[in-house]
N, C-alpha and C positions, 0 to 999 in steps of 0.2 A: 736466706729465708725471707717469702715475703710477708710484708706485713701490711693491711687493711688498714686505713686510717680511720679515725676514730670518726663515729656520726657527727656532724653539725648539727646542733639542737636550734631549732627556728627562733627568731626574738618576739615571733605573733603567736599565738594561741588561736583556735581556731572553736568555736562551741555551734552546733545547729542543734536545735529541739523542733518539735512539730509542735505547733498551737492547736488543742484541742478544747473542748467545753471541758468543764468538770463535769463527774458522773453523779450519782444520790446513791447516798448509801443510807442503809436502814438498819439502825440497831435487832439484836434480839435480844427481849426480853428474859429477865431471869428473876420468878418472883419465889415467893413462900410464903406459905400458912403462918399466921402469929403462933400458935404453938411450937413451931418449930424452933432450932436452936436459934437460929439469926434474928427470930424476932420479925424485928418488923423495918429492920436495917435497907433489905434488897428494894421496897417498896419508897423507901425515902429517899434513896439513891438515884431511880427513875423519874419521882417526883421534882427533883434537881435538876435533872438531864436537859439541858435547853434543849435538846430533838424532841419531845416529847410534848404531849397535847395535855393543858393541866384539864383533869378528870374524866383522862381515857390515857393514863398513861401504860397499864398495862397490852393496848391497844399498840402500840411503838407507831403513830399514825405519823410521827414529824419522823421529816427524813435530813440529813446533813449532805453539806454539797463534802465532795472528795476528790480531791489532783490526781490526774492518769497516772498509773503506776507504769504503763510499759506502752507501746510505741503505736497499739490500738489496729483496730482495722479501718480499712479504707477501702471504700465502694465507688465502683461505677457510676459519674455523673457528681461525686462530692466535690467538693472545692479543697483542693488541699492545700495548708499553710504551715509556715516554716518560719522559724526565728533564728537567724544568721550573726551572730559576733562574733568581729574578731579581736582582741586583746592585747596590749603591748604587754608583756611579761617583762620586758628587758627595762636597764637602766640608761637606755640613750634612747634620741628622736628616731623613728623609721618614716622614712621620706616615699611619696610614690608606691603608696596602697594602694592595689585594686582586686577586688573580692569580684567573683564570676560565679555563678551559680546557674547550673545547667540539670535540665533532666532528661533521663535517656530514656527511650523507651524500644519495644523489639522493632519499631519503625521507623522513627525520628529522634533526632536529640530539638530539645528547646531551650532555649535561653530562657531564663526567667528572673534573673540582674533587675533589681528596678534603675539603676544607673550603671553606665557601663565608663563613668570618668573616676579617674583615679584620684585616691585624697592623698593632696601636697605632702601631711605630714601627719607623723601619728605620736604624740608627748606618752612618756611612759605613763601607764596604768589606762590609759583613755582607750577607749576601743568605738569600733565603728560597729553601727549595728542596721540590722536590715530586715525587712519582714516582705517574703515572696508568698505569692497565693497565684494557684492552678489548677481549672478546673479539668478532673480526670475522664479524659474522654477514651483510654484503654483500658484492657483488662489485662493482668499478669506480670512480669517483673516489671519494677522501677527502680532506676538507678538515678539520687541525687549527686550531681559531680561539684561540689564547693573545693575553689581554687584559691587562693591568695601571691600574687609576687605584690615583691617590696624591696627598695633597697637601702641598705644600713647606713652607718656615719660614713665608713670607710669606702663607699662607694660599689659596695658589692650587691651583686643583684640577684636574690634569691629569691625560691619559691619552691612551693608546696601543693598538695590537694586531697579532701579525703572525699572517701563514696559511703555514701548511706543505702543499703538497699532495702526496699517492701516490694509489698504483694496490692496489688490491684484488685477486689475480690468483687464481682457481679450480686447486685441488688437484688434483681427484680427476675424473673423469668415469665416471661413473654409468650403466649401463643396466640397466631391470630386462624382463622375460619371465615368463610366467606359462601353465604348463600347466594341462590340468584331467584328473580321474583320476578315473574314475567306479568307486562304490563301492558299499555296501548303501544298496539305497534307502528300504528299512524304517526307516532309524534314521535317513536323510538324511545320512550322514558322505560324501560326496561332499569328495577332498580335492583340496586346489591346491598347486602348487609353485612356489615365486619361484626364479628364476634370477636372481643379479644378479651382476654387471660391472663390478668395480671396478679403475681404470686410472690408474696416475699420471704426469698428464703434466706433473710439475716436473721439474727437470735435476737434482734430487739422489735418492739413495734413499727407499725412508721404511718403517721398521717397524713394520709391521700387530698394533698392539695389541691392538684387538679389533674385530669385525666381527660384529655380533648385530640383530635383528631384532625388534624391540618389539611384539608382536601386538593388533591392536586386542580390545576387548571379545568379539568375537562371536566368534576363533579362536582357538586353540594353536598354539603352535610347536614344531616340534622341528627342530634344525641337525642337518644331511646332511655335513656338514665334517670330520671325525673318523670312521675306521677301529678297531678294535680287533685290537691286536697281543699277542699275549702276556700276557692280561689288562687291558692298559692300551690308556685311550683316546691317540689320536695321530693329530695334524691330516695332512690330506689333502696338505698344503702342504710335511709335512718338518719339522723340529728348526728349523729356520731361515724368520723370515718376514719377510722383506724385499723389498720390491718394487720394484724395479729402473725407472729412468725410459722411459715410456713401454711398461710392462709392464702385461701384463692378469689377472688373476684372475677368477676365477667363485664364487661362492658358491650352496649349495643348501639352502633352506629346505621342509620342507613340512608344510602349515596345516590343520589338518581344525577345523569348525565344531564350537561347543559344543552339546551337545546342548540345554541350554534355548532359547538361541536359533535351530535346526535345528527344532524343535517348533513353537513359537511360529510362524514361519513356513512351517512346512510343508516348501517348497523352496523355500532361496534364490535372490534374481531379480535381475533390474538389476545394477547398480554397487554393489559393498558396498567396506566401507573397507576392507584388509590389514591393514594398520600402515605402520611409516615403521624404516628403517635408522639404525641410529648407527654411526658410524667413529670411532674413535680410532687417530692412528698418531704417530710422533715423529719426528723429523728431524735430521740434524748431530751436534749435544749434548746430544739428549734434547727439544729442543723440541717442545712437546705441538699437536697440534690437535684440533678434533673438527667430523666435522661430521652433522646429522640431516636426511635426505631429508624432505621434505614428505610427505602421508601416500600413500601408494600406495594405485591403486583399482582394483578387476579388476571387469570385465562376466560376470556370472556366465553361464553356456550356457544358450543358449535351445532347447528340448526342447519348441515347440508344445502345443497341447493335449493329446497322446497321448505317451508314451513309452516305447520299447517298449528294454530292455535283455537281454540273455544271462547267465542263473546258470550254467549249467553247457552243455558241448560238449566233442567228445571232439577232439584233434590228429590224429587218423590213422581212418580208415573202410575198412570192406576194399568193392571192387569189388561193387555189387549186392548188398547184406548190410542191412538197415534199421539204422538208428543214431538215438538220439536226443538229442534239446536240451532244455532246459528256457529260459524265456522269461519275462522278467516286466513284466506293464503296468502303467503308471503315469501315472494323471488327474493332468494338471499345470492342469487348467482350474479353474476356478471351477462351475460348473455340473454338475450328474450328468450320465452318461452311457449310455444303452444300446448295448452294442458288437455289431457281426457279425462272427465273422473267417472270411476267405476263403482260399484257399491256391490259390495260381498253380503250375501246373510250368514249370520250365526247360526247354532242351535237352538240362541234362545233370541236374539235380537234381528229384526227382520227391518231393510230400507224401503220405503215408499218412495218411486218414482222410479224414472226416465236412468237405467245405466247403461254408461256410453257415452253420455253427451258433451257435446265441446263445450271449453270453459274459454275459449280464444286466446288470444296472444296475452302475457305478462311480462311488462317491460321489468329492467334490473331494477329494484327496492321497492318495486310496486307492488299492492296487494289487492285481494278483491273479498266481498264477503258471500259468505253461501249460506243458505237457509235449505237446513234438511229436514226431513219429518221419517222418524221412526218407528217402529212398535213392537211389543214386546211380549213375550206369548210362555214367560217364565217365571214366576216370583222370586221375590228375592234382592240383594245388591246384582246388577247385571254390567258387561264391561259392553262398551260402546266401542265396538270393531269393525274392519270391514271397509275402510276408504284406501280407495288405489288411483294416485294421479299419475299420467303416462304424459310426457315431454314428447311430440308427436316427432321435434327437430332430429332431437337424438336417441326417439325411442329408448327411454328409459321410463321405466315405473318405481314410483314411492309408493313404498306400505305403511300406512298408519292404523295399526291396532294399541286396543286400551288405553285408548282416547281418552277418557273419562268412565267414571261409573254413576249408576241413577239407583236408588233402591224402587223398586216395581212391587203393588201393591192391589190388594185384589179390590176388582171395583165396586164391590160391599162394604166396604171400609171407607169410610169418610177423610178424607183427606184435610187436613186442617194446615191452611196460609199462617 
């Protein structure tokens, strides 16, 4: 019959705890009427209470700090800390300790050892002790792997290791939006606007430290978040920024390209980088986190070969009265172009002049401006339709209808600048 030998019991003791803040706890009150049987005992009781505000004590306004009862959560972007000893339990020296402390995560394992040399000797009762901090840049399981070898009097070399496992849980939740704003297109400063979305769905508050926008190489930033009041700048948000659980915020950024690279390119095309978000907020007692979005990437507008934008148009037109636009083209193509523009009439909106005529050659990124005069024989909001440019190389035509709209007004009515 075989027989299992009996376990070897370790001569080190091994203890990890996580370092957390304390939380506040708030008593509840419990009072009663003098007439009542207790009198006037529960009232005197509170009155004692060091948590308690003397002459607001049925108020319960003071709070007492309280030690984590259980192992707490842990967010995305916290810093997480550990308190590692290890313990001689035994009644002899252990020679050649060395404590490893590793954290695994579903992509990496890290070391996290503030020393990785081993101590010579450890006298009964004395223990080594260690304090590791990491800040959590995943989300979902985490495995603490704390190690210990050591060798006894007798020269034997043992060792041991235990696993602590949590949960990684996400803070913040994120959405970003992205406008586009068309601008001069001589200079290309065509700008974008980031909208972003920031929500915190933990069950405590947390105060929004700071909330800024790291712009990549190629834009500027300027934050949309701050009013000016009285000479002083002053957030959009209030005196107070704390964001309450399962509370949304909006943040408005907007980016206009630099002009060397706005040149260089011409006009920007495809997927360009934005930049990437940092958050900083704190929690409870000050605990910090932070976290940085990955890099944002907007699809720039695509504008075809042709692109025809509005400088100038008036708001208001009187009834049957010619009013004019001015118009500006812009070869987005790679190739020259010889252009024909044609002018279509409406039902309600009629072109004045010459259709047909050459607009001549347009080199690639080059533009030209046009001045049209229209009129209009309908009241009302009317849409500005009707321009067809024809590429004479490749015989192709662009349609631009609903151009713009003008409100058309009858010309009895005064019209007031």
């Amino acid at each position: 019959m075989e027989v299992n030998p009996p376990k070897q019991e370790h001569l080190l003791a091994l203890k990890v705890m996580r370092l957390t803040k304390p939380t506040l706890f708030t008593n509840i009150p419990v009072t009663c009427e003098e007439k009542d049987l207790p009198g006037d005992l529960f009232n005197q009781l509170m009155r004692d209470d060091p948590s308690t505000v003397n002459g607001a004590e049925i108020l319960m306004l003071g709070e007492m700090l309280t030690l984590p009862q259980n192992f707490g959560n842990i967010f995305l972007g916290e810093t997480f800390s550990s308190y590692i000893s290890v313990h001689n339990d035994s009644n002899q020296v252990v020679k050649d300790i060395l404590v490893k402390a590793d954290l695994q995560t579903s992509s990496q394992r890290l070391n996290l050892s503030a020393s990785n040399a081993a101590v010579t000797e450890l006298k009964p009762d004395c223990c080594i002790d260690d304090v590791i901090h990491h800040e959590v840049k995943e989300i979902g399981t985490h495995i603490l792997v704390c190690a210990v070898s050591y060798t006894t009097q007798g020269g034997e070399k043992m060792y041991f290791r235990k696993f602590f496992k949590f949960q990684v849980l996400k803070p913040l939740d994120v959405k970003t939006k992205f406008y586009n704003a068309e601008s001069d297109l001589s200079s290309v400063t065509d700008e974008v606007f980031l909208e972003a979305q920031i929500q915190n769905i933990t069950t405590s508050p947390m105060f929004m430290e700071k909330v800024s926008l790291e712009p990549s190489i190629m834009y500027s930033v300027t934050e949309l978040n701050s009013v000016s009041q009285a000479g002083e700048c002053v957030s959009t948000f209030g005196s107070r920024a704390y964001l309450q659980p399962m509370d949304t915020r909006q943040y408005l950024y907007c980016l206009k390209p630099k002009k060397e690279f706005a040149e260089k390119a011409g006009i920007i095309k495809g997927v360009t980088v934005i930049g990437k978000l940092d958050i900083v907020w704190k929690t409870n007692l000050g605990e910090r986190g932070r976290l940085q979005t990955s890099q944002l990437q907007r699809m720039a507008p695509g504008y075809g070969d042709v692109r025809l934008s509005l400088e100038a148009i008036p708001d208001t037109v009187n009834l049957e009265e010619p009013f004019h636009i001015t118009c500006k083209i812009t070869n987005c193509s790679e190739r020259t172009m010889d252009l024909v523009l044609e002018m279509c009439d409406t039902s309600s909106v009629h072109w004045c002049g010459v259709s047909g005529r050459q607009l001549g050659k347009l080199l690639p990124s080059a533009s030209l401006g046009l001045a049209l005069t229209l009129l209009s024989s309908v009241q009302g909001l009317q849409s500005v339709s009707g321009l067809r440019l024809t590429d004479t190389f490749l015989k192709r035509t662009y349609e631009y209808d609903d151009i713009a709209q003008v409100c058309v007004v009858s010309s009895a009515i005064k019209v007031e600048s």
